[in-house]
Short mmCIF file of the C-alpha atoms (twelve columns), coordinates in Angstrom:
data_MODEL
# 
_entry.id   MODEL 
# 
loop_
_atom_site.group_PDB 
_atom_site.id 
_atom_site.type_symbol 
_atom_site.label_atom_id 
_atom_site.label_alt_id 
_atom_site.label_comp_id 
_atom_site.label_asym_id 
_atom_site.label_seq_id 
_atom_site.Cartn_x 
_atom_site.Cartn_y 
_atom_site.Cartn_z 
_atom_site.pdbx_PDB_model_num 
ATOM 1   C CA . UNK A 1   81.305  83.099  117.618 1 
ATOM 2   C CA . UNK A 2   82.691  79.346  118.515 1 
ATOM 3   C CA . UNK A 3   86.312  79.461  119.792 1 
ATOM 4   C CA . UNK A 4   87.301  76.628  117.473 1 
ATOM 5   C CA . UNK A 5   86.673  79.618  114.438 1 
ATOM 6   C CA . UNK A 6   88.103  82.122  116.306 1 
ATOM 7   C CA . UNK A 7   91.347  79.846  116.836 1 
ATOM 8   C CA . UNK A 8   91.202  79.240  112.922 1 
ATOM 9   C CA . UNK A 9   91.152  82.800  111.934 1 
ATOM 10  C CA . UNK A 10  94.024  83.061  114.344 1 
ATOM 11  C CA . UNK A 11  96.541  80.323  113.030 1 
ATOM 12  C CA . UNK A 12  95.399  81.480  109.370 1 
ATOM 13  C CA . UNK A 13  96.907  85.003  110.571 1 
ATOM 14  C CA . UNK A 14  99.862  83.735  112.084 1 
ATOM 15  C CA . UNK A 15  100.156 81.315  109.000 1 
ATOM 16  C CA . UNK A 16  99.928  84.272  106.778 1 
ATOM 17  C CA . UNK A 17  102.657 86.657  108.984 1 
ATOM 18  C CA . UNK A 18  104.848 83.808  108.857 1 
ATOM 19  C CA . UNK A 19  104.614 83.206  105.040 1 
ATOM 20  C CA . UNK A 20  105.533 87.444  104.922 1 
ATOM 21  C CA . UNK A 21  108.438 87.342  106.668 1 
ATOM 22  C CA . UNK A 22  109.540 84.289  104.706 1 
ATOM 23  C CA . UNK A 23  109.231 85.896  101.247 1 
ATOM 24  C CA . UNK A 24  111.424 88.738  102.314 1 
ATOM 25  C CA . UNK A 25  114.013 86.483  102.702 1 
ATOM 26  C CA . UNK A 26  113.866 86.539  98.756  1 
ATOM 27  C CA . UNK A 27  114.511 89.227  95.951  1 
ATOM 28  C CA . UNK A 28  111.656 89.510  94.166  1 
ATOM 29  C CA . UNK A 29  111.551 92.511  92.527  1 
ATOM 30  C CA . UNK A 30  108.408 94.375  91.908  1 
ATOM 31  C CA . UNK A 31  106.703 91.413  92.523  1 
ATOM 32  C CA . UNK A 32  108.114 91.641  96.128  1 
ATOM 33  C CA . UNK A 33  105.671 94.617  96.693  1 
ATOM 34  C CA . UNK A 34  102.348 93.164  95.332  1 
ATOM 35  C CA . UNK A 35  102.874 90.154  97.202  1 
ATOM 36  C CA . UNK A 36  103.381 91.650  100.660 1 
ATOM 37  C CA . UNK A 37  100.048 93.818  99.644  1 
ATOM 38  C CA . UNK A 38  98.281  90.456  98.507  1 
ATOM 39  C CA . UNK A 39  99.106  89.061  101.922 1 
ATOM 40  C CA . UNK A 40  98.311  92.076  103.877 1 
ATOM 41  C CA . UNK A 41  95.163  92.117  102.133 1 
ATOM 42  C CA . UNK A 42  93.946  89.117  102.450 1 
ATOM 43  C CA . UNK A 43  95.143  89.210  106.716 1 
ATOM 44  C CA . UNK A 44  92.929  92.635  106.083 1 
ATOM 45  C CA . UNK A 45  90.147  90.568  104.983 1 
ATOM 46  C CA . UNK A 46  90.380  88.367  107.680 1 
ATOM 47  C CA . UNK A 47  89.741  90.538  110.341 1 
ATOM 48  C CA . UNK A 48  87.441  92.718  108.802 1 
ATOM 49  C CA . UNK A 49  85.031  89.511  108.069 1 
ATOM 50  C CA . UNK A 50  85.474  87.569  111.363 1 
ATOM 51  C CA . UNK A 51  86.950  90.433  114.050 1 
ATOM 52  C CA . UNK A 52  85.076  93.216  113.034 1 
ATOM 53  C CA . UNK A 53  81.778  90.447  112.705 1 
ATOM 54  C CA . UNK A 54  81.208  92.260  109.050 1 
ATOM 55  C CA . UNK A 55  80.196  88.335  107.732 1 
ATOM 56  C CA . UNK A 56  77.286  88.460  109.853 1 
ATOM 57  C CA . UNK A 57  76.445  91.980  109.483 1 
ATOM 58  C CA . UNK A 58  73.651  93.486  106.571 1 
ATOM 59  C CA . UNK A 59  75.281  93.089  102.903 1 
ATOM 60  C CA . UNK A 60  75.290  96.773  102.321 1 
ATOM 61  C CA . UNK A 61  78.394  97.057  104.842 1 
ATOM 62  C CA . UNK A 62  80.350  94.628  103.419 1 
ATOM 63  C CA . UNK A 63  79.805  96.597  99.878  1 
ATOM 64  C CA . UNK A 64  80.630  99.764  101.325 1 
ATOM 65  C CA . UNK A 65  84.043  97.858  103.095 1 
ATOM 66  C CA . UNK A 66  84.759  96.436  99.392  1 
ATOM 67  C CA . UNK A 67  84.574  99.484  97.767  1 
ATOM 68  C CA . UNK A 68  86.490  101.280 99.787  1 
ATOM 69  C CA . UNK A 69  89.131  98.428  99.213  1 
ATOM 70  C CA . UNK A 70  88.824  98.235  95.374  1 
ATOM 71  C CA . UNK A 71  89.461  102.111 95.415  1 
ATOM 72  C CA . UNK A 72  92.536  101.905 97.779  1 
ATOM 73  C CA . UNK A 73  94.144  99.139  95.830  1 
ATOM 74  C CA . UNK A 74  93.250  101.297 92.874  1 
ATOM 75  C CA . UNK A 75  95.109  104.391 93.882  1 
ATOM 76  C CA . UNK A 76  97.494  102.667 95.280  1 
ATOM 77  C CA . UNK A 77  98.173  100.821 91.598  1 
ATOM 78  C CA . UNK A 78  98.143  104.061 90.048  1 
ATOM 79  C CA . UNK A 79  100.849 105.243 92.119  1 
ATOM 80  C CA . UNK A 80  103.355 102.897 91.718  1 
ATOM 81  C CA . UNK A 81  102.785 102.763 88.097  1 
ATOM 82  C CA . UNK A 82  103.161 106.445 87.961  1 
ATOM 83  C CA . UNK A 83  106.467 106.421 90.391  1 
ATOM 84  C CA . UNK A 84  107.650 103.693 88.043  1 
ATOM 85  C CA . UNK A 85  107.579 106.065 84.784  1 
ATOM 86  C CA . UNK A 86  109.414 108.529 86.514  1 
ATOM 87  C CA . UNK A 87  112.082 106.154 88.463  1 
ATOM 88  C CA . UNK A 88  114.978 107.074 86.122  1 
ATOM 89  C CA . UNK A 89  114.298 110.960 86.467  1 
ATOM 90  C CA . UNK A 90  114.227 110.390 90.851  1 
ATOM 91  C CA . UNK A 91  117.032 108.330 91.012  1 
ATOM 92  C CA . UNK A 92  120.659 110.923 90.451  1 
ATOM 93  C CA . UNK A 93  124.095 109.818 90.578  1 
ATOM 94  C CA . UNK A 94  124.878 112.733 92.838  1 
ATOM 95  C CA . UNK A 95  122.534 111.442 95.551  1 
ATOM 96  C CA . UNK A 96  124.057 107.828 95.159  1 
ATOM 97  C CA . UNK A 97  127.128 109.205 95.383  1 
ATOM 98  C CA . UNK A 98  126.334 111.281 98.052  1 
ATOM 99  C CA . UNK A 99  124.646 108.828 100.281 1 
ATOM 100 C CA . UNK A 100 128.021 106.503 100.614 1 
ATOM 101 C CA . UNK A 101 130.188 106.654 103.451 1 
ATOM 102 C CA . UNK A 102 133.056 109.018 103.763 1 
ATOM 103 C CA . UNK A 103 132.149 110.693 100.467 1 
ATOM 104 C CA . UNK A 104 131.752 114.406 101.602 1 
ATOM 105 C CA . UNK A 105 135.675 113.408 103.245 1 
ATOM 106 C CA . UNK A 106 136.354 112.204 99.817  1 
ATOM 107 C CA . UNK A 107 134.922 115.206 98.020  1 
ATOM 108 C CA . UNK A 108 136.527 117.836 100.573 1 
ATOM 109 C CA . UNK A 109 140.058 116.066 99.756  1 
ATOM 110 C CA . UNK A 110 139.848 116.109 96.402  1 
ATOM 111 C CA . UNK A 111 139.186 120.204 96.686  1 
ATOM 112 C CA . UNK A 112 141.513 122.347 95.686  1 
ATOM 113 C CA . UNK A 113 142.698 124.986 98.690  1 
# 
């Protein structure tokens, strides 16, 4: 493999870590998630094809690599829409309340003795 295309694949991986820790800066919401997955797969992608030499290997690889992508990004999906049904039923005032700072000093002052 020529170094200049080695160097490419490189700065287009340093390109694409820099552009993830720029959009974390930002609140994104949900979309926040699928594009740190979109970038991570597409960094994925680039290694796979040029590290892992699957662009020069026999097609049947690179099907079987796919695949095996299409189904992760499927279960994946599936997840999060499924932990997104049931957000409101995870997500208790007690634990929020809970979780703060000085609350079980709170809660044991406000006990009665």
């Amino acid at each position: 493999m020529p170094v200049w295309m080695l160097l490419a694949v490189f700065f287009a991986l340093l390109a694409l870590t820099f552009l993830t820790v720029f959009q974390a800066q930002f609140d994104l919401g949900n979309a926040e998630v699928w594009l740190s997955l979109t970038i991570a797969t597409v960094k994925a992608g680039l290694v796979i094809a040029f590290f892992m030499h699957l662009i020069w290997d026999k097609p049947l690889n690179a099907i079987v690599i796919l695949g095996s992508l299409i189904f992760v990004a499927l279960f994946l999906g599936f997840t999060m829409m499924d932990a997104e049904g049931y957000r409101e039923n995870l997500i208790y005032k007690s634990t929020i309340k809970e979780s703060q700072p000085g609350a079980a000093a709170a809660d044991a002052a406000q006990m009665p003795k």
